[in-house]
C-alpha positions as CSV (number, residue, x, y, z in Angstrom):
1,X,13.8,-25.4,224.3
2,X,16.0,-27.0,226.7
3,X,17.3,-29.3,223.8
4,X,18.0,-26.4,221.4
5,X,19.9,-24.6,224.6
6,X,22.1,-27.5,224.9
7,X,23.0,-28.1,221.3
8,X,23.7,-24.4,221.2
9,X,25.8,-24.6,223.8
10,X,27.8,-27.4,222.8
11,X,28.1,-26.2,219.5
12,X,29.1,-22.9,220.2
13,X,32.0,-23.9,222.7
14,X,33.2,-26.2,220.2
15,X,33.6,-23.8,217.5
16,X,35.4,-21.3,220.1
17,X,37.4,-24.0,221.3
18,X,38.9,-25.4,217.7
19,X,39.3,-21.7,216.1
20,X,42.2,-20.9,217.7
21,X,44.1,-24.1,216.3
22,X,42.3,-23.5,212.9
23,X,44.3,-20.1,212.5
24,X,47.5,-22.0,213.7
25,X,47.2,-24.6,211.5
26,X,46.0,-22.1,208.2
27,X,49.2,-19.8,209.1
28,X,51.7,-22.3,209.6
29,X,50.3,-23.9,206.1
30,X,50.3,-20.1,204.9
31,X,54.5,-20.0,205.7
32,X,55.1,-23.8,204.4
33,X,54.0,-22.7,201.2
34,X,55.6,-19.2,200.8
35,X,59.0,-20.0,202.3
36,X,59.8,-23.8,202.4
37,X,60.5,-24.9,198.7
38,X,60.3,-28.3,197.4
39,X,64.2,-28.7,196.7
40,X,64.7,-28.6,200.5
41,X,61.7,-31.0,201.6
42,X,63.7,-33.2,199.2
43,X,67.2,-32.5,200.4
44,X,65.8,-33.5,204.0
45,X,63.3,-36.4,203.3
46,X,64.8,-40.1,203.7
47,X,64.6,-42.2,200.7
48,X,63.4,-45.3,202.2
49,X,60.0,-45.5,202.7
50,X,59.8,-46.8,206.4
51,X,62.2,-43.7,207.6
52,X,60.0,-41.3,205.9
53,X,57.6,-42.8,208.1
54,X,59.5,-42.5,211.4
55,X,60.6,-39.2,210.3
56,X,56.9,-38.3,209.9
57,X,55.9,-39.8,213.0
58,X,58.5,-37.9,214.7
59,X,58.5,-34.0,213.0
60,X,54.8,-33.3,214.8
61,X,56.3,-33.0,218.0
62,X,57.6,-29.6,216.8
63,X,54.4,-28.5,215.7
64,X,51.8,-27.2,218.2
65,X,48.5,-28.6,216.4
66,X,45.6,-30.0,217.3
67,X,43.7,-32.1,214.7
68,X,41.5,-29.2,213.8
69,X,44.0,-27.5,211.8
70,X,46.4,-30.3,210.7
71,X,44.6,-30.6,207.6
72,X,45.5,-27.7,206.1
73,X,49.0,-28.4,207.2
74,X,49.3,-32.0,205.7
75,X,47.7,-30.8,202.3
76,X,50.6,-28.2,201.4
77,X,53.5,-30.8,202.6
78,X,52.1,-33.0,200.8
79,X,51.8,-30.7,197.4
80,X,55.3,-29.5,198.2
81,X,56.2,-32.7,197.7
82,X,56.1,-34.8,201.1
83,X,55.8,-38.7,200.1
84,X,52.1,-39.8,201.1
85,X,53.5,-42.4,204.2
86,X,55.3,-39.7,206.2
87,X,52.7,-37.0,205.3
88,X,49.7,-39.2,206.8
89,X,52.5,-40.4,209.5
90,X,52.7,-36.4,210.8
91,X,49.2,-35.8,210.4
92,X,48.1,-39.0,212.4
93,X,50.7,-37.7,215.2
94,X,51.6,-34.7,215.6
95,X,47.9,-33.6,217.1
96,X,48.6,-36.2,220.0
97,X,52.8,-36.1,220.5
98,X,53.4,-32.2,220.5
99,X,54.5,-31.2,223.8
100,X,51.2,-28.8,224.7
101,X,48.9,-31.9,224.5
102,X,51.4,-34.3,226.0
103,X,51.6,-31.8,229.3
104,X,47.5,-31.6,229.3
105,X,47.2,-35.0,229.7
106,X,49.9,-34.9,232.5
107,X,48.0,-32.8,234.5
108,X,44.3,-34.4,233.6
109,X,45.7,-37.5,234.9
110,X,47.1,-36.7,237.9
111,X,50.9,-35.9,237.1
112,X,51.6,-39.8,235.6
113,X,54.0,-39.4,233.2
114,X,52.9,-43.2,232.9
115,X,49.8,-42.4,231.1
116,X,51.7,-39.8,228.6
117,X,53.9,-42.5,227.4
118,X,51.0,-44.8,226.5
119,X,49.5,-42.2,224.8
120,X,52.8,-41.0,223.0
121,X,54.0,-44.7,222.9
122,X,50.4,-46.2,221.2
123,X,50.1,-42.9,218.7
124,X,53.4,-43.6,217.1
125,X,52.7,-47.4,217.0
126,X,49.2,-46.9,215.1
127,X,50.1,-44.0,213.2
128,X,53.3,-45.6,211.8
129,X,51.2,-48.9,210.8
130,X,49.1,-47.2,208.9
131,X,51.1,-44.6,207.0
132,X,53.1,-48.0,205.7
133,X,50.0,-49.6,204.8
134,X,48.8,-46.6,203.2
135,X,52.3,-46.5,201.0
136,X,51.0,-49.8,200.0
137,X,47.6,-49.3,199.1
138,X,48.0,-45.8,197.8
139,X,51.1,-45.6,195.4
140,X,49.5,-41.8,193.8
141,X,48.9,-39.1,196.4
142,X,45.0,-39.1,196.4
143,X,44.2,-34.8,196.9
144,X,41.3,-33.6,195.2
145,X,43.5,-31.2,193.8
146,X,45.2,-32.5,190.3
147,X,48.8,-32.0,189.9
148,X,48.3,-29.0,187.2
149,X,46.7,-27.5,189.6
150,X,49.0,-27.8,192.0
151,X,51.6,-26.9,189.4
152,X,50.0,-23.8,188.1
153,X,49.5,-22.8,192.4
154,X,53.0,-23.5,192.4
155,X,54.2,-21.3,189.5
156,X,52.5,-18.4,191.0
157,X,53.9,-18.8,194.8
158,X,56.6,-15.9,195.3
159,X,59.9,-17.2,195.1
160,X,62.9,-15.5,196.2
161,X,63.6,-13.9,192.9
162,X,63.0,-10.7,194.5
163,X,65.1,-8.6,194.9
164,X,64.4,-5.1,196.3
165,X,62.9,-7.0,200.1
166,X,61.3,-10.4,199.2
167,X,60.7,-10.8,203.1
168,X,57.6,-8.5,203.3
169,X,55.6,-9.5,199.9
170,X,56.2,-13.0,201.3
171,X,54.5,-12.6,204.6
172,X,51.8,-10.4,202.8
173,X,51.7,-13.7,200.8
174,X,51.3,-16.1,203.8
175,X,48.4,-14.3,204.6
176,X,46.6,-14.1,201.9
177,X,47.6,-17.6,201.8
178,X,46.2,-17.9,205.2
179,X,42.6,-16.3,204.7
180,X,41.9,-18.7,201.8
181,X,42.9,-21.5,203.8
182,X,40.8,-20.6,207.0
183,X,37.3,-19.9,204.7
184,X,38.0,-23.3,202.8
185,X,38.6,-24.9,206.3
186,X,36.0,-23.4,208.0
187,X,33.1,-24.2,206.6
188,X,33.7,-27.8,207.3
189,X,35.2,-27.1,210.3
190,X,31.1,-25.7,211.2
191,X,29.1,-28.8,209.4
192,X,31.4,-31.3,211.7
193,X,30.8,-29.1,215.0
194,X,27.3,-29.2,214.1
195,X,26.6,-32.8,213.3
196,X,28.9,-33.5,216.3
197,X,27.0,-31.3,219.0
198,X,23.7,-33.0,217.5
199,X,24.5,-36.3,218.2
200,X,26.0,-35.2,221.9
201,X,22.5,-33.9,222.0
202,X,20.1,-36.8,221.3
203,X,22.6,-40.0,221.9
204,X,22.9,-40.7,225.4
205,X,26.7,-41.0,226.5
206,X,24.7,-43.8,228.9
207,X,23.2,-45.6,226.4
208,X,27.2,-46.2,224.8
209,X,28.4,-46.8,228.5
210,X,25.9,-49.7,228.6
211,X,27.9,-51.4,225.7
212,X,31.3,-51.5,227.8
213,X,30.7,-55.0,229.3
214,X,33.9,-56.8,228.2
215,X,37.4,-55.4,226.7
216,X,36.7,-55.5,223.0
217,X,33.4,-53.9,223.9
218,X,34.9,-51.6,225.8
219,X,37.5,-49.9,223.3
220,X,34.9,-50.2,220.6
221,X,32.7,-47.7,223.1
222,X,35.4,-45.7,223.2
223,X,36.6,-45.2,220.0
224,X,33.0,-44.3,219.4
225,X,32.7,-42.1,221.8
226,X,35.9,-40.0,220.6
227,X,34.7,-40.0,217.0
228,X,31.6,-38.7,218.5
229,X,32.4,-36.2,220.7
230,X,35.0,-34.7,218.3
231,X,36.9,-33.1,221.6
232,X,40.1,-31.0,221.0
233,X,42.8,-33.0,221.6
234,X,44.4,-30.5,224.0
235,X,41.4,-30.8,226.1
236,X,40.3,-34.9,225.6
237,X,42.8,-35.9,228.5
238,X,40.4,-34.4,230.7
239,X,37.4,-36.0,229.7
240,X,38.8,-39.5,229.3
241,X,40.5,-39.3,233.0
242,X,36.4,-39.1,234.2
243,X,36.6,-42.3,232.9
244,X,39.2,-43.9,234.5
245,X,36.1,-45.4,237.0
246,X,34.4,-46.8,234.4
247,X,36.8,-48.2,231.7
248,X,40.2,-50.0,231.5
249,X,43.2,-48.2,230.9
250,X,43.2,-50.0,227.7
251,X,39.7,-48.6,226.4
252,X,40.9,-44.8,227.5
253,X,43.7,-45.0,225.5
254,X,41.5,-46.5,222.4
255,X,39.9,-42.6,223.2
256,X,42.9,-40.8,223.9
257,X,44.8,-42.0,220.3
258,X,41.4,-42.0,217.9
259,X,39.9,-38.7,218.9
260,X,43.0,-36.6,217.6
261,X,43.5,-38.9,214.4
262,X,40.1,-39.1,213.5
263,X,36.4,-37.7,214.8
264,X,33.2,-35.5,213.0
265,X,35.5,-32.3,212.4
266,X,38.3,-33.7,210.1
267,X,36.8,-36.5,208.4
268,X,34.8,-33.4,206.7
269,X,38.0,-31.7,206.3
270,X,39.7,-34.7,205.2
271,X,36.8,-35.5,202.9
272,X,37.6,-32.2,201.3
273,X,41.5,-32.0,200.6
274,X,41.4,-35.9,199.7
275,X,39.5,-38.5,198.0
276,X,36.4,-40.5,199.8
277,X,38.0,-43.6,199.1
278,X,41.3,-42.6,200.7
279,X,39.7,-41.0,203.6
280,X,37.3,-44.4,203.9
281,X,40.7,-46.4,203.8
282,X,42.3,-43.9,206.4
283,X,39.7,-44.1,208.8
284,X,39.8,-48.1,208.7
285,X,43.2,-48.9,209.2
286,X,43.0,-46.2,211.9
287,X,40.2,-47.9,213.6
288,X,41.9,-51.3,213.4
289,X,44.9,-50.3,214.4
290,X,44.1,-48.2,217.2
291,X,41.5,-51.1,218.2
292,X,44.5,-53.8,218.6
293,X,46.7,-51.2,220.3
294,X,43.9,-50.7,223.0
295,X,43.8,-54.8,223.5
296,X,47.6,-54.8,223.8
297,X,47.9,-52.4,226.4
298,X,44.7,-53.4,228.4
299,X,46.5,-56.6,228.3
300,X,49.5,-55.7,229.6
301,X,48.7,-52.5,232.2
């Protein structure tokens, strides 16, 4: 009974806590597709392939989202045309480098803005390796969704070829829009809390702890422990500054940088906008490059 309790619990308080960023995500997804067209993603895009990825890297600080509802986001840019490098470059980011989750982890560790810029510093570093490498590997944006569908979606988005007030049939649109997103979402959103709460439940965070006996070790716990524990990235700073006893500063920002790129909750939702062997790939070069970046700077702080 006690079990059930806690699983409940932890359950529950994860779903409360990722629903809020869910509806962000769905509605600023909802106003991507109803008012930013394709012409001007074009217009402002850079051609080469390594600035698309900067660019990428760089646009999530202006958008407040955690990873639970960048998803949705990253799917419409990338249907409205966003190359596949700087899509996966602003996905990978911008739940880490937006300014809400970069002034949590200030506070969780004390007011050092020295552990903000190894967060910030390490998140652009991975997430710009492996949007190139993804360029590479992927040349075909891999959705589930095939490009007549996309096309047909497309042809019956409101443009602005009304007349009489397009303004309000465009925000009824974006949530519509918005609705569809947040039931397609949320389902996955629940099977990820779930299988995420269960394995908080019957794996002992000690029996991981145990494991942390040398650096590589260490970061590998880590990592593990953020895929795991599938925290919100506006809340993880304060978790992984309980650590700071335990771990290297190295290993804690292994946790810090994979949590909000990948854990339980968005693999599903990945799994469901792209395809497995993409997400597979994704969660790979993530792991690698997130695992190196956790050597370097335990190496060097």
């Amino acid at each position: 009974m006690k079990t059930f309790l806690q699983l409940n619990t932890i359950f529950l308080s994860m779903i409360m806590e990722a629903i809020p960023f869910v509806l962000l995500g769905v509605l600023i997804s909802g106003v991507i597709q109803s008012f930013i067209s394709e012409r001007w993603i074009a217009r402002i895009m850079p051609r080469n392939r390594f600035l698309a990825s900067l660019f990428g890297c760089s646009v999530g600080i202006l958008f407040p989202s955690c990873e639970c509802g960048i998803v949705p986001i990253t799917r419409r840019l990338l249907n409205k045309g966003v190359p596949l490098n700087a899509g996966i470059a602003f996905m990978l980011t911008g739940p880490i480098i937006n300014p809400i989750v970069l002034f949590a982890t200030y506070i969780a560790f004390g007011n050092d803005w020295h552990v903000v810029l190894i967060r910030s510093g390490m998140a652009f570093a991975v997430a710009l390796a492996v949007s190139m490498c993804v360029a590479i590997l992927f040349p075909v944006v891999p959705l589930r969704v095939n490009e007549q569908q996309v096309a047909a979606t497309a042809e019956h988005s409101p443009t602005v070829t009304v007349k009489q007030d397009p303004l309000l049939p465009r925000l009824g649109h974006v949530l519509l829009h918005s609705v569809d997103e947040f039931f397609s979402v949320g389902k996955y959103l629940v099977l990820g809390a779930f299988i995420a709460a269960s394995m908080q439940t019957f794996i002992p965070t000690s029996s991981l702890l145990h494991l942390g006996s040398n650096p590589l070790m260490s970061s590998l716990v880590m990592i593990g422990l953020a895929f795991t524990m599938s925290l919100c990235s506006e809340a993880d700073a304060f978790i992984a500054s309980s650590f700071r006893s335990t771990f290297s500063m190295g290993s804690i920002s292994a946790f810090l940088v994979y949590g909000p790129m990948i854990d339980i909750k968005n693999t599903l939702m990945l799994l469901a906008a792209f395809r497995g062997k993409f997400v597979f790939a994704l969660i790979a070069l993530v792991t690698v490059f997130t695992l190196i970046g956790s050597l370097i700077v335990g190496r060097f702080v």
